[in-house]
C-alpha positions as CSV (number, residue, x, y, z in Angstrom):
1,X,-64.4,-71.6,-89.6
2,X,-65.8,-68.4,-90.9
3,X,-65.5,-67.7,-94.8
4,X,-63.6,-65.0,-95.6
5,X,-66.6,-63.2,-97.1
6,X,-68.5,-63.7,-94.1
7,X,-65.5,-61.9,-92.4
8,X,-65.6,-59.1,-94.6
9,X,-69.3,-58.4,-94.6
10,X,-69.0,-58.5,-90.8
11,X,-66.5,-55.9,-90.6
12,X,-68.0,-53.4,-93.1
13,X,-71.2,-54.0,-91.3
14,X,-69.6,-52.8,-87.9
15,X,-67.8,-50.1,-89.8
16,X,-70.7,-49.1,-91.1
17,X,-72.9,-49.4,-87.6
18,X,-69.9,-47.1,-86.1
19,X,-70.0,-44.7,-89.3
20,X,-73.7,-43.6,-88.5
21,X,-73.2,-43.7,-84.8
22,X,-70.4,-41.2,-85.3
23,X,-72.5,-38.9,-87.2
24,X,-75.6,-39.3,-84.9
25,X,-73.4,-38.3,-82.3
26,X,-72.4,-35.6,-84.1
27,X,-76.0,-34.3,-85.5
28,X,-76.3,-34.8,-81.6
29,X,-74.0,-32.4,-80.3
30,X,-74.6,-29.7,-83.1
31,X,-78.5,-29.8,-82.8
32,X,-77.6,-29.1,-78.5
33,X,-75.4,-26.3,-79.1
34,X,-78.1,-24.8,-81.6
35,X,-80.3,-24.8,-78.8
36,X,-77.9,-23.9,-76.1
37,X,-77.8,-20.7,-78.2
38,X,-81.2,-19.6,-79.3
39,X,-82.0,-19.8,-75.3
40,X,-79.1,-17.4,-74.6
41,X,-80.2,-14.0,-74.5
42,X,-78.5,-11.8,-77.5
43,X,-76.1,-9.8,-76.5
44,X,-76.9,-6.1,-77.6
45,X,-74.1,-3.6,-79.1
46,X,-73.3,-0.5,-77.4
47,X,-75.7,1.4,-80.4
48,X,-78.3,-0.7,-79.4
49,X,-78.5,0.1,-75.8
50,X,-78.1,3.3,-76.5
51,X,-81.5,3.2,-78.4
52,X,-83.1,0.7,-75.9
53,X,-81.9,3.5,-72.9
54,X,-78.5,2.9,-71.7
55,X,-76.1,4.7,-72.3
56,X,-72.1,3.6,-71.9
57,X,-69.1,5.5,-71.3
58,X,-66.6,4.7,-74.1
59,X,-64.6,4.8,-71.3
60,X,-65.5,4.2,-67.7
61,X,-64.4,7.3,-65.1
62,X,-63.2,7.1,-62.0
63,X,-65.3,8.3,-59.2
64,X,-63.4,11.4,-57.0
65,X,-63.5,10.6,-53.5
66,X,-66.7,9.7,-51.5
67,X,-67.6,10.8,-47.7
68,X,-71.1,10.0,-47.2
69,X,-72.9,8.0,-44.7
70,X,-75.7,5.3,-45.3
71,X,-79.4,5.0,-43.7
72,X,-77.8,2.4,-41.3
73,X,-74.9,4.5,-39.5
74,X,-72.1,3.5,-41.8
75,X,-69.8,4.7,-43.8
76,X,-70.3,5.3,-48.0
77,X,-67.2,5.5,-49.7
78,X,-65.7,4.5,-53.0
79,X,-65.0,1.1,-51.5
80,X,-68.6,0.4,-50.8
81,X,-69.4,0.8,-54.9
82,X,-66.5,-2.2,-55.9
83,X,-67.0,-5.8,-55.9
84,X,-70.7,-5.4,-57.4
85,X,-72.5,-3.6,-60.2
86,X,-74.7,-0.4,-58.3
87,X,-78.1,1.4,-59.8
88,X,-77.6,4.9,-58.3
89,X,-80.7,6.9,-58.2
90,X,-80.6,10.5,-56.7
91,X,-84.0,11.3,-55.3
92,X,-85.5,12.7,-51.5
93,X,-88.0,11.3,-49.5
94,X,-90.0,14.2,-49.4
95,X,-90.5,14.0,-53.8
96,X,-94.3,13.6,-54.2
97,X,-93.5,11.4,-57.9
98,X,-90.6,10.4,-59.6
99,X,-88.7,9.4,-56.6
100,X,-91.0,6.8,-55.0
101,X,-92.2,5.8,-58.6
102,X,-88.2,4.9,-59.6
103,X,-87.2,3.1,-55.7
104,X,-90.7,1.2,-56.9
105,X,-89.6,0.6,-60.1
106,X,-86.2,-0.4,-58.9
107,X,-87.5,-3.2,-57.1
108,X,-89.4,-4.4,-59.7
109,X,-86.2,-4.5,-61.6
110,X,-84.3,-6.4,-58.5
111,X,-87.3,-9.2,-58.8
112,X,-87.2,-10.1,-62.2
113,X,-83.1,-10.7,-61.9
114,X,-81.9,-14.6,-61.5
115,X,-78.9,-16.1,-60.0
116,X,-75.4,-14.2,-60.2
117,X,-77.4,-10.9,-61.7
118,X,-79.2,-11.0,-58.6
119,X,-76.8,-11.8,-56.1
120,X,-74.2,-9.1,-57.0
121,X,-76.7,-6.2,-58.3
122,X,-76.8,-3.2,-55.3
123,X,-79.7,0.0,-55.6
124,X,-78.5,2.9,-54.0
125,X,-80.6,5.9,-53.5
126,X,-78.4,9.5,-53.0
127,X,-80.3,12.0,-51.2
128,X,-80.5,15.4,-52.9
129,X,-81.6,17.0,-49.6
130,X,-79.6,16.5,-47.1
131,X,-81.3,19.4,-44.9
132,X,-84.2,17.3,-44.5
133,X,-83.5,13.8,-45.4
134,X,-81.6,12.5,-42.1
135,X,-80.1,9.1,-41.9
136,X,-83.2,8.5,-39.4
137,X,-85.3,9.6,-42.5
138,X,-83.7,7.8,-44.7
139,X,-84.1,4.9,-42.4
140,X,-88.1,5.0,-42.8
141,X,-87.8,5.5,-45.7
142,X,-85.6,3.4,-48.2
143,X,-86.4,0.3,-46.9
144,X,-90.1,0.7,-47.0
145,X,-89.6,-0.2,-51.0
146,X,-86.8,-2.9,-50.6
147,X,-85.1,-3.5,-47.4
148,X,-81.6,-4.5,-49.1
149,X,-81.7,-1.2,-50.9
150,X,-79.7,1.7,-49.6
151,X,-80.2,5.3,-48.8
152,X,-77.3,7.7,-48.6
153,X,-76.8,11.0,-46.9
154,X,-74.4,13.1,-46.2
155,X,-73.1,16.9,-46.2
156,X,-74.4,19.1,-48.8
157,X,-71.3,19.7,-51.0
158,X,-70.1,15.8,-50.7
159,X,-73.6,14.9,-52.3
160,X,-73.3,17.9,-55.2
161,X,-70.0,16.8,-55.6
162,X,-70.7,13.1,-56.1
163,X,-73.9,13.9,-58.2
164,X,-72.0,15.9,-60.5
165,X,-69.1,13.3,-61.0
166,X,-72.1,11.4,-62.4
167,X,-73.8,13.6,-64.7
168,X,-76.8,14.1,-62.6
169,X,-77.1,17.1,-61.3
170,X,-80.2,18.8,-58.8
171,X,-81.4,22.3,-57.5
172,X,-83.3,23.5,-54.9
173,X,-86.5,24.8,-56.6
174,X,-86.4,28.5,-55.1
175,X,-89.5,30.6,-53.9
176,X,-91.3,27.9,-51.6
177,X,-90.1,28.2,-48.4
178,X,-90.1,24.8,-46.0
179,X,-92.2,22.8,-48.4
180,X,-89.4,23.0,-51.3
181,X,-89.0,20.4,-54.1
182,X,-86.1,19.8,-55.7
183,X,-85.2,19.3,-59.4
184,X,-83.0,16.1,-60.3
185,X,-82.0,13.8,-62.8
186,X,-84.6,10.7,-62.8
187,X,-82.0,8.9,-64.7
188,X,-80.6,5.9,-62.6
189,X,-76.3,5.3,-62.4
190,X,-75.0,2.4,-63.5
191,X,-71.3,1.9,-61.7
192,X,-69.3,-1.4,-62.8
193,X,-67.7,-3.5,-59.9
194,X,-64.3,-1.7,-60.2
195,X,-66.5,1.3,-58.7
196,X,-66.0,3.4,-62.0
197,X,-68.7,5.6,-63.4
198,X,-70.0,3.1,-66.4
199,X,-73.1,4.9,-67.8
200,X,-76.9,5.4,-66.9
201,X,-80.4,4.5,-68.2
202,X,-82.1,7.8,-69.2
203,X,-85.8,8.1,-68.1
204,X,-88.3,7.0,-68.8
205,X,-87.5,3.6,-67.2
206,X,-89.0,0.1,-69.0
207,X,-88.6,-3.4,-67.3
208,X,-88.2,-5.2,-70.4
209,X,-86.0,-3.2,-72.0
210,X,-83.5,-1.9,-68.8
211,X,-83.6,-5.7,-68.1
212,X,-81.8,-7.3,-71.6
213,X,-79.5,-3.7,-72.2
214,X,-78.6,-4.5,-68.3
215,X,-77.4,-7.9,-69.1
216,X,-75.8,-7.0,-72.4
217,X,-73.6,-4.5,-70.6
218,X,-72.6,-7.1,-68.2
219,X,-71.6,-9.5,-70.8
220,X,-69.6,-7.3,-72.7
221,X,-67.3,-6.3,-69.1
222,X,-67.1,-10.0,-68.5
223,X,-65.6,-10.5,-72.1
């Protein structure tokens, strides 16, 4: 039989064995939740995005009533800016800069999103000259920088109307007769996926820094 000492020695030997397995298994799990966390981006505070370029409503507004149509034929309404987040940018296709510099920047933006962000991010561009920029136009147009992005058109005062709902107004640029320009906002809408007006990133654009303040804003709705 086993002495009672060899017994004893046994079972504080196994306590002990269990005693540092417990807190290896714990060191474990504390050191993998460090990590989990340093590889999460940080979460930036509505001051910070403000200073990084985006700017959020304190309160989200509702968007009035939309009648548009898009570059395909179909109807724009409020219902087509709910179930995703939407980059509005309001630009023409006959803008010899920004325009074409933003829808390129845009897809620049839409490549370096992963996963979810990618899957539920939409880029609409707004025509602010509906006189020239047809849905046909449109149609030659938009999907030259990124055929999932899309153009909207529409009557004059439902576009002016929608614009200014969003803080972005635009004006014929008088005294140049068929060859006009027309001066707009190069800012770029951000609308949340209840279809409510939820900020914008002011101009001048920068990958980097629209990329983390876009995530942080999502974050922060999802909390």
């Amino acid at each position: 039989m086993t002495a009672p000492n060899e017994q004893i020695a046994a079972r504080q030997s196994r306590g002990i064995k269990l005693t540092v397995l417990a807190i290896a298994l714990f060191m474990t799990v504390v050191v993998a939740g460090f990590v989990y966390r340093i590889q999460q981006p940080r979460v930036m505070t509505s001051t910070e995005m403000k200073i990084n370029g985006l700017y959020l409503l304190d309160i989200p507004r509702k968007i009035d009533e939309i009648q548009l149509k898009d570059h395909r034929g179909e109807a724009f309404t409020n219902e087509r800016l709910r179930g995703q987040w939407t980059l509005v940018f309001f630009g023409y296709t006959y803008c010899p800069d920004v325009c074409p510099t933003t829808m390129t920047f845009l897809n620049e933006f839409m490549e370096l999103l992963e996963g979810t962000e990618a899957e539920d991010t939409e880029v609409v561009m707004v025509t602010v000259d509906p006189a020239r920029d047809t849905q046909a136009q449109l149609a030659s147009y938009v999907p030259y920088f990124n055929t999932d992005f899309t153009g909207v058109t529409g009557q004059f005062l439902d576009i002016h109307r929608f614009a200014t709902g969003l803080n972005t107004p635009f004006r014929k640029v008088p005294g140049q007769g068929e060859n006009y320009q027309v001066d707009h906002s190069a800012n770029v809408v951000l609308i949340n996926p209840r279809g409510d007006y939820h900020g914008f990133f002011k101009a001048p654009l920068d990958l980097a820094k629209m990329k983390v303040t876009y995530r942080s804003a999502r974050v922060l709705w999802d909390r």
